[in-house]
C-alpha positions as CSV (number, residue, x, y, z in Angstrom):
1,X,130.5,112.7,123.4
2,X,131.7,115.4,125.5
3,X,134.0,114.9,128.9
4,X,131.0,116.9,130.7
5,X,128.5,114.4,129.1
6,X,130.5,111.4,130.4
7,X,131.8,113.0,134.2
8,X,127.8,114.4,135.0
9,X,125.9,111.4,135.2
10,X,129.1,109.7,137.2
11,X,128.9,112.5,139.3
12,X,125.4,112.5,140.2
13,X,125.3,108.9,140.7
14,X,127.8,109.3,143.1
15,X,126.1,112.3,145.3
16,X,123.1,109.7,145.5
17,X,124.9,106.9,146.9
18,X,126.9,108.7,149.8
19,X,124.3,107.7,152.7
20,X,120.7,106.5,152.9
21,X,120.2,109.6,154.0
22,X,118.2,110.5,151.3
23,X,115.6,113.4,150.7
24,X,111.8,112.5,150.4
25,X,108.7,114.2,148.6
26,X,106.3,115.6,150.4
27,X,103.6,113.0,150.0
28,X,105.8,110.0,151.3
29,X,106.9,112.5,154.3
30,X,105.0,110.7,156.9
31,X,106.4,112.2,160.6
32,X,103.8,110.1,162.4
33,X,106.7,107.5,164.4
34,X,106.1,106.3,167.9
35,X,107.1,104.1,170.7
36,X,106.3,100.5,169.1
37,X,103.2,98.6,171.2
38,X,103.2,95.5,168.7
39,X,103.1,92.6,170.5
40,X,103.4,89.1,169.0
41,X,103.4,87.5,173.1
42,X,100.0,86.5,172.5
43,X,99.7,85.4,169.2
44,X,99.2,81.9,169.0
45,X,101.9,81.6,165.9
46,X,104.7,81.7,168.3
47,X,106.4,84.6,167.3
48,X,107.5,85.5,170.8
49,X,110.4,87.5,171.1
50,X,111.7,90.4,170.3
51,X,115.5,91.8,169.8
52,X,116.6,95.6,168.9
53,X,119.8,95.8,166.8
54,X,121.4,98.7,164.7
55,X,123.9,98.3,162.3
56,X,123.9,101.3,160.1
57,X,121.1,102.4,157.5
58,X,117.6,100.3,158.9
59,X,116.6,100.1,155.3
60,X,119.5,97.4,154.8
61,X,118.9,95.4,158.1
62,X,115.1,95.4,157.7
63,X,116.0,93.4,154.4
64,X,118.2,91.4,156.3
65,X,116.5,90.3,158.5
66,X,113.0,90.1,156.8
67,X,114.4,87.3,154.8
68,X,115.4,85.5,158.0
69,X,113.5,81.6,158.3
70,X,111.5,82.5,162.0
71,X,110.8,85.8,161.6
72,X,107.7,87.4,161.3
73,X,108.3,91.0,161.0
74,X,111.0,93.5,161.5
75,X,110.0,97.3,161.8
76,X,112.7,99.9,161.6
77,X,113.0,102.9,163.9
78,X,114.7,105.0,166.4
79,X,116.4,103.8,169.1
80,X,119.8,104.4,171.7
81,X,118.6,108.3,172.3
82,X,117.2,110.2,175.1
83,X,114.7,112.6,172.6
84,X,111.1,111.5,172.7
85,X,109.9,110.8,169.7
86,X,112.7,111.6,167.2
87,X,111.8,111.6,163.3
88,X,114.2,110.8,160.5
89,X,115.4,114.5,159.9
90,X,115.7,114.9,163.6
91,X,118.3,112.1,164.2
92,X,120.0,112.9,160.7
93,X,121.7,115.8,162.6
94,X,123.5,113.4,165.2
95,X,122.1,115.5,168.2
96,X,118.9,112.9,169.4
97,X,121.8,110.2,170.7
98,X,119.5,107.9,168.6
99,X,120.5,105.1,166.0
100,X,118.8,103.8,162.8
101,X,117.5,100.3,164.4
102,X,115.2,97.5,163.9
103,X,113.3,95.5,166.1
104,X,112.6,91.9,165.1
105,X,109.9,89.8,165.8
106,X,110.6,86.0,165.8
107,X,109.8,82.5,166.7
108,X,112.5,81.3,169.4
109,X,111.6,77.8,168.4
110,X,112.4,78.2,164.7
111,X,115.3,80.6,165.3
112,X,117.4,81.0,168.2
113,X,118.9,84.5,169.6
114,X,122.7,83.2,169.2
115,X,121.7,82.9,165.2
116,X,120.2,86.6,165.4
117,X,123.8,87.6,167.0
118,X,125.7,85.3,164.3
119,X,123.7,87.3,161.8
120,X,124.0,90.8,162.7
121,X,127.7,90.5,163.0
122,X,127.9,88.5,159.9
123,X,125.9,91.4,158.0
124,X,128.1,94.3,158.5
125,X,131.9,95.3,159.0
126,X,131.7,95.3,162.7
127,X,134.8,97.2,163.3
128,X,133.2,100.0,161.3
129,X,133.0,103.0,164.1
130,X,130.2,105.3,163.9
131,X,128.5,104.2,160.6
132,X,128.2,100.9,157.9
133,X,129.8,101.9,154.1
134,X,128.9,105.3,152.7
135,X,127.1,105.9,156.1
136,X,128.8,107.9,158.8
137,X,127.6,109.5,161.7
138,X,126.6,108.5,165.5
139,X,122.9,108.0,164.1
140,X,124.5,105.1,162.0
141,X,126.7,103.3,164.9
142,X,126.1,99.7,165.4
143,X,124.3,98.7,169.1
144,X,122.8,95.6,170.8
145,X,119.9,96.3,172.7
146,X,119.5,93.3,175.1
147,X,116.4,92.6,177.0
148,X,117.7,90.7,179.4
149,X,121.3,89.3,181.4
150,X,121.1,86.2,179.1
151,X,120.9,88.5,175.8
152,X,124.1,91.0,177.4
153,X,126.0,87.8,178.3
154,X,125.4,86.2,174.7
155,X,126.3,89.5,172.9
156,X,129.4,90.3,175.2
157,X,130.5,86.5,175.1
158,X,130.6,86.9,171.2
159,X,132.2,90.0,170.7
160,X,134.8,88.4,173.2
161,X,135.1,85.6,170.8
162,X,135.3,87.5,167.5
163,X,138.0,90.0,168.9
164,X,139.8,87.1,169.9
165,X,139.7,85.0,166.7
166,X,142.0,87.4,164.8
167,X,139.8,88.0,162.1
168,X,139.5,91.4,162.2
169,X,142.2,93.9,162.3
170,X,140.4,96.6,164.6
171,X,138.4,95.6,167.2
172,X,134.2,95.5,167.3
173,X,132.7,98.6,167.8
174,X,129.2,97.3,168.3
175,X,128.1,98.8,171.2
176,X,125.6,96.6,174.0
177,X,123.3,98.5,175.5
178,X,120.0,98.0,177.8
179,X,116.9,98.2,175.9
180,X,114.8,101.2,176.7
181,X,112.4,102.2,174.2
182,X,112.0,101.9,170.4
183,X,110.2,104.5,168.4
184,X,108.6,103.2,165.2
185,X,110.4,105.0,161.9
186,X,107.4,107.0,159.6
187,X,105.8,104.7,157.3
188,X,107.9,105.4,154.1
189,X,110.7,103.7,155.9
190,X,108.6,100.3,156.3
191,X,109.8,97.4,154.1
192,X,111.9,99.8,151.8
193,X,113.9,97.9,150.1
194,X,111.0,95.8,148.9
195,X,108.8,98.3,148.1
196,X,111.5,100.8,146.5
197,X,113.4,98.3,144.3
198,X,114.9,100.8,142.0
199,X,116.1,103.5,144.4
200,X,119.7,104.1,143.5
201,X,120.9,103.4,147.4
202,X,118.9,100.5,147.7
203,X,120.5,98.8,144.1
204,X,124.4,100.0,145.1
205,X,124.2,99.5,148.7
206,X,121.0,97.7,150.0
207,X,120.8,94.8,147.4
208,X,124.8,93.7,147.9
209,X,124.7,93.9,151.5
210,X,121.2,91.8,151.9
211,X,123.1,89.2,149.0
212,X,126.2,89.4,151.0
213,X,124.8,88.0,153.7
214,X,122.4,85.6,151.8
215,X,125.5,83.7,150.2
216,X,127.1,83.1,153.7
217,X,123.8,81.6,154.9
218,X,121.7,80.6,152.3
219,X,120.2,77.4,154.9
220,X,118.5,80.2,157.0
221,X,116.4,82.7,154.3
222,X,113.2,82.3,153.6
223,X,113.0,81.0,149.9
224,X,110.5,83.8,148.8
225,X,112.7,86.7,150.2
226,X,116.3,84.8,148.6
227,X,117.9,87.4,146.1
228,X,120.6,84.5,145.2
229,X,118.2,83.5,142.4
C-alpha cells in the first residue's frame, strides 16, 4: 500500500470533522426557520417551561438534552442575534450576532431548572471562548438565555460557584443573556443526531459528547435515549 493510499482517507476524515458546519444537498436544504410559537403552557402533560441555552454545535445539545428524564422536546435554532430570521448559512459567517441554540421544553415537576443549569455546564468545556471542540466561531459561543430574575440569578449564582471551586483553570465564558426571540433552525437540523446516525461529525463528535455526559448522569436519561448500552 502506497503512503498516498494510507495519508488520503486520514486526510479527508479529518476535513469532515473540523466543525458541524457541514454542507447539505439540495433536497435536505430546507431554509423555511422562524420565530418558535410552540407552546407546551397548555398542555395538560405538564410540560411547562421553557429554557434557551447554546453551547456550541445544536446538533450535540439537542441530543443532550433530548435524552433528559422531563423533557419533552428540544428544537434547535438561532438565537443571541439582532438579524430576523437568520438561516444556517447566514449565521455560519459570524455576522447575524446569533448562536447555534436550543430551546427545551420540560416538566418543572419532573426536572428542575438548577438540573438543566448542572447539565449544560456539565456537557461542555465551559471555559471554551467562542466555540465547543472543533467548533470555533461567535455563532458557536456558549449563552444562557434566562426568562426571568430567578433563571439570571441561578445561572450567575453558578457560574460564581464553579469559578470559584478551582476546577477549571480559565474562567466560564458562558455568557447570560435576556431571552429575546428564538428562530426555529430548518427542518434537516431537527433531531439530527438521531436521524443521521452515521454522519462522520455526529460519530467523532456528537456521540462522545452526548456519552460523555450520559456517564456523569446516568440517574437522569431517559432509558430509551441512553447510548451507555
Amino acid at each position: 500500500m502506497t503512503i498516498n493510499k494510507i495519508i488520503m482517507p486520514a486526510l479527508l476524515l479529518m476535513l469532515s470533522l473540523t466543525s458541524c458546519a457541514e454542507k447539505q444537498t439540495a433536497s435536505n436544504n430546507d431554509q423555511t426557520n422562524n420565530e418558535v410559537t410552540v407552546n407546551f403552557a397548555a398542555d395538560s402533560s405538564g410540560y411547562n417551561r421553557q429554557a434557551t441555552f447554546a453551547s456550541g454545535c445544536f446538533w450535540c445539545v439537542e441530543g443532550i438534552y433530548e435524552s433528559v428524564k422531563g423533557v419533552r422536546e428540544v428544537v434547535s435554532g438561532y438565537a443571541g442575534g439582532k438579524t430576523k430570521n437568520p438561516t444556517y448559512e447566514s449565521i455560519g459567517t459570524g455576522t447575524t450576532g446569533h448562536a447555534e441554540a436550543v430551546t427545551v421544553y420540560y416538566d418543572s415537576s419532573l426536572i428542575d431548572y438548577p438540573t438543566l443549569l448542572k447539565i449544560y455546564f456539565a456537557s461542555q468545556d465551559p471555559t471554551q471562548v467562542n466555540g465547543q471542540g472543533p467548533d470555533k466561531g461567535t455563532q458557536y459561543r456558549s449563552i444562557i438565555f434566562y426568562r426571568n430574575d430567578m433563571e439570571q440569578l441561578l445561572a450567575k449564582s453558578y457560574i460564581n460557584q464553579l469559578n470559584a471551586s478551582g476546577k477549571y483553570n480559565a474562567p466560564v465564558a458562558a455568557e447570560v443573556v435576556p431571552f429575546t426571540v428564538f428562530y426555529e433552525a430548518e427542518g434537516y437540523h431537527q433531531n439530527y443526531v438521531q436521524l443521521n446516525p452515521g454522519n462522520s461529525y455526529v460519530q467523532y463528535e456528537s456521540i462522545p459528547r452526548i456519552k460523555k455526559f450520559q456517564k456523569l448522569f446516568p440517574e437522569l436519561l431517559k432509558p430509551e435515549r441512553s447510548l451507555l448500552k
